[in-house]
C-alpha positions, 0 to 999 in steps of 0.5 A: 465532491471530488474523491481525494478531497473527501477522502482526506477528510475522512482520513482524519478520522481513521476511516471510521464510520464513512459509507458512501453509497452515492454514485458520484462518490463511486464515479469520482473514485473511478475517475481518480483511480484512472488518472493516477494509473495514467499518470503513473504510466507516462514516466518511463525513466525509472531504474531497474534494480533496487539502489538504497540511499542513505535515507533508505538505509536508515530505514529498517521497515523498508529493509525488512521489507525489501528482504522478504520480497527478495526471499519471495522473488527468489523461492516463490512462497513466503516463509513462516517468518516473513508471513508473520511479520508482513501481518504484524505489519498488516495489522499496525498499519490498519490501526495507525494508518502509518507504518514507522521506520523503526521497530524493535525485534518485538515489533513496538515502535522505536522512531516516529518518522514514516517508513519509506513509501515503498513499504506501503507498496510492499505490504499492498503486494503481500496483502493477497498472500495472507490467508488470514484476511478476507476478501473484505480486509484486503480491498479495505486494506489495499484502498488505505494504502493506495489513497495514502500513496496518492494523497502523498503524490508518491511517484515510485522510482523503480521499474519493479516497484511501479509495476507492483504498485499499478497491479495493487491499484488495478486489483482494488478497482477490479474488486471494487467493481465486482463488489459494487456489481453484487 
């Protein structure tokens, strides 16, 4: 069974109980992997800076994503406030696999409409800064949110953006394998 068929099968039942220790399974993950990183590379016409639509204005996920990363790239470290929130945001989206674009300042939901799927590649970005997390939390973490990007076909459409997305994926094959390895 092909990877992306089974995974959205199992996406309907929030991941829970699955184990698949069949080696096509494992194959097919690869095989799919490699095709989207493929396909994800052929695209060369992205923009380099960071433009917010209108759309994307509306979306206060993504802007309070957007600015943590920007604090991020500018000093290097992330502050106490973004750590927290980039884990609250962790944490919603592992038990609702979905993040929404609004939230009040207690983080409760506010809108039901999905964030901006470059949220997702953000938060994949900081998953290997919580310290909080194991190994074991942030390659499930990461996979969840990969096989939401490439179940919606996203396709970023900036430079940096892609680039980040390209190392979540290479970094959740990498761990794969060196977890299927021991």
């Amino acid at each position: 069974m092909e990877y992306s068929h089974k995974i959205k099968l199992i996406k309907k039942d929030k991941y829970r109980n699955f184990l698949s220790l069949n080696k096509r399974f494992y194959s097919s993950y690869l095989t799919s992997r490699k095709k989207i990183i493929s396909k994800l590379n052929i695209d060369k016409n992205l923009k380099k800076n960071f433009f917010l639509d209108k759309k994307d204005k509306l979306d206060h996920t993504f802007i309070r994503f957007l600015k943590i990363f920007e604090k991020f790239k500018n000093k290097k470290t992330l502050s106490n406030i973004g750590y927290k929130q980039i884990y609250i945001f962790y944490k919603k989206f592992e038990t609702n696999l979905i993040l929404s674009s609004k939230y009040d300042n207690n983080f409760y939901k506010i809108s039901k409409n999905e964030t901006n799927f470059n949220s997702y590649i953000i938060l994949g970005f900081f998953l290997k800064n919580l310290k909080v997390l194991n190994h074991l939390q942030r390659i499930n973490c990461l996979l969840k949110i990969n096989d939401h990007l490439i179940l919606k076909k996203f396709k970023p459409k900036n430079k940096k953006l892609l680039k980040i997305y390209l190392k979540n994926i290479e970094y959740e094959i990498t761990s794969i394998k060196r977890l299927n390895q021991k």
